[in-house]
C-alpha positions in Angstrom: 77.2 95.3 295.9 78.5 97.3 298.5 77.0 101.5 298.8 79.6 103.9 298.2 80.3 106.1 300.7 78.6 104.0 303.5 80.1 104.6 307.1 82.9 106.8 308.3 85.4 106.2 310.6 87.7 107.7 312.9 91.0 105.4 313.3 93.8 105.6 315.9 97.1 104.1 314.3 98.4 100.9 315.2 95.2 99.7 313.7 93.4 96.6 314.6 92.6 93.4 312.7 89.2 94.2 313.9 89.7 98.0 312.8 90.7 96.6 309.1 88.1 93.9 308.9 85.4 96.2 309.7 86.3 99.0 306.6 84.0 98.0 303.2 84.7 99.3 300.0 83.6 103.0 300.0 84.3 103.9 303.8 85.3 107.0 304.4 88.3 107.1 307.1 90.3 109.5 309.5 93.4 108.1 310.7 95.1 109.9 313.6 98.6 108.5 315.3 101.6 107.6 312.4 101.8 107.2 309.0 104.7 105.9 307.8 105.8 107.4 304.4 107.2 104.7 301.8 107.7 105.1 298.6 109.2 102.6 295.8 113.0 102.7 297.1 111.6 102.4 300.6 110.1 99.5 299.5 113.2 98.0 297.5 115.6 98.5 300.8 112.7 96.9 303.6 112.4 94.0 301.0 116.3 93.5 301.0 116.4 93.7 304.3 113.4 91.8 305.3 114.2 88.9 303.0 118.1 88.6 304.7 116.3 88.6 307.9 117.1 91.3 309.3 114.9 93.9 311.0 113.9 97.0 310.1 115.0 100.3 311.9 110.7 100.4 312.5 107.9 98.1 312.9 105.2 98.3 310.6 102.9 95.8 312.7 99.4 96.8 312.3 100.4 100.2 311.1 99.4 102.6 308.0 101.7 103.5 305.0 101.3 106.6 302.8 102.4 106.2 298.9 104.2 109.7 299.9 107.2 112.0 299.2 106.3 115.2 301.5 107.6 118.8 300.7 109.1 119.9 303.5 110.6 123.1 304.5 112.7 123.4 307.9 111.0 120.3 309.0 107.5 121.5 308.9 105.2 119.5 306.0 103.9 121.8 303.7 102.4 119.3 300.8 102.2 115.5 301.4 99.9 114.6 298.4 99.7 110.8 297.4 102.0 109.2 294.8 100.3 106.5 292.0 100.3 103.5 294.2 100.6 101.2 291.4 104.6 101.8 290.9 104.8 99.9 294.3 102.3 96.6 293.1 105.4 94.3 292.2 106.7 94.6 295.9 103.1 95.8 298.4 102.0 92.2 298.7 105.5 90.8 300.2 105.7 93.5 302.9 102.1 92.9 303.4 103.0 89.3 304.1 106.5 90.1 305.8 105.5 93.1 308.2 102.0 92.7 309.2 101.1 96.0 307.6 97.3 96.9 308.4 96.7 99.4 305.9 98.1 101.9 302.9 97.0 105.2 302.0 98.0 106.1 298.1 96.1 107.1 294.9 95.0 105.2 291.7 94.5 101.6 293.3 97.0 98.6 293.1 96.7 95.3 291.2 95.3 91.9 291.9 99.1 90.7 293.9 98.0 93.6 296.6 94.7 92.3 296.8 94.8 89.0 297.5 97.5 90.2 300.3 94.9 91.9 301.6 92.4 89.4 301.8 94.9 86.7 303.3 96.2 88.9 305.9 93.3 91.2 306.5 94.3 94.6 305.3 92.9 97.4 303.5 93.9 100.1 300.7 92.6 103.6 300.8 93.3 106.5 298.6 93.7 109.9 299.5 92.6 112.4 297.1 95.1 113.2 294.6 96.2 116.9 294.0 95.3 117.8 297.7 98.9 118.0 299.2 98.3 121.0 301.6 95.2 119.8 302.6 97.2 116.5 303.9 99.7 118.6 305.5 97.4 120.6 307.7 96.6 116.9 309.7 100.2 116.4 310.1 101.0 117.6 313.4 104.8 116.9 313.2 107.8 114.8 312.1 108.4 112.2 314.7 111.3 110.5 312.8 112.8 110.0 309.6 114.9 106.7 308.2 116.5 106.3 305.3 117.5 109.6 304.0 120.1 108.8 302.2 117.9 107.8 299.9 116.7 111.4 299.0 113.9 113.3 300.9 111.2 111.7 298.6 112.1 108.3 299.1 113.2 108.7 302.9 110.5 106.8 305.4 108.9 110.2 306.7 107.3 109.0 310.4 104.3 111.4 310.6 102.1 112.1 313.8 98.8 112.7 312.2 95.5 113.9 313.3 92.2 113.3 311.3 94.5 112.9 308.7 91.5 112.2 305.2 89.3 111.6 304.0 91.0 108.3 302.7 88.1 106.0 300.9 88.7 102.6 301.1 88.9 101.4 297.5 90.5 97.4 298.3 88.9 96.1 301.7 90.0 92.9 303.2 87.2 90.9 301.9 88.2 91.4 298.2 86.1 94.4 297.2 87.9 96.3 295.5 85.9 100.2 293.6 87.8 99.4 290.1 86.4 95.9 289.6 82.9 96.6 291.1 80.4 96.0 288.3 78.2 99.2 288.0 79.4 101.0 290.6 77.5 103.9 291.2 79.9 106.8 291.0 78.0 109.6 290.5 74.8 110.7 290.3 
């Protein structure tokens, strides 16, 4: 069994397949560069898309997505706390597949589909901890771009320039560890 809490890491977005293959279950991470917000009709309209063939307005090739719908006020983030990833399972492991999506930053963990995308196309699932919003906002350093805004500010894709932007724990590592199924995890002491 893997040690919680093992190594931590300072990541520069487009990540790697090195970068992904190297994270374990119970790294720590700091990702600095973009994070793409994407919630569930995010999701629904790059699957439509994708699927048709078409591209999207943004490549998500190697890159990090964030289970987010920021607060904003005038542009500037104020809260960008994480939203239960596992509303997105039905539809994570097809952009996986379709995108070449390195990683995803959300809260709660996702479901067996997500992980064996994970394994087969060497990515990783982190979560940010939930109920820390502002703290999230302080690393976003500002609002590159936005797409998608008709579907509502939540749902928009929110392109963030981050910096040391965690911790996020890697809960679902390429290799199939995954912190929910681990039998007696240590998780406190």
């Amino acid at each position: 069994m893997p040690d919680l809490c093992s190594s931590i890491f300072k990541l520069k977005t487009p990540l790697s397949e090195e970068d992904s293959m190297s994270l374990n279950v119970g790294d720590i991470v700091y990702l600095s560069g973009i994070l793409y917000t994407m919630r569930d009709m995010a999701h629904v309209r790059a699957l439509e898309l994708l699927r048709r063939r078409d591209k999207l307005p943004f490549d998500l090739r190697g890159e990090v997505i964030y289970h987010c719908g920021p607060l904003l006020k005038v542009g500037e983030v104020i809260s960008a706390g994480p939203t239960t990833s596992m509303r997105i399972e039905g539809m994570e492991a097809e952009l996986i597949e379709l995108t070449g999506l390195r990683g995803i930053v959300g809260k709660g963990g996702m479901g067996e589909r997500t992980a064996g995308a994970l394994r087969r196309f060497g990515a990783v699932y982190m979560e940010f901890p939930g109920g820390a919003g502002a703290l999230a906002a302080k690393a976003i350093k500002r609002v590159r771009d936005v797409y998608w805004r008709d579907l509502g500010d939540p749902e928009a894709v929110w392109v963030l320039e981050v910096e040391d932007f965690g911790p996020c724990i890697v809960t679902m590592d390429s290799k199939g560890g995954n912190f929910r199924t681990m039998r007696g995890a240590k998780t406190s002491k």
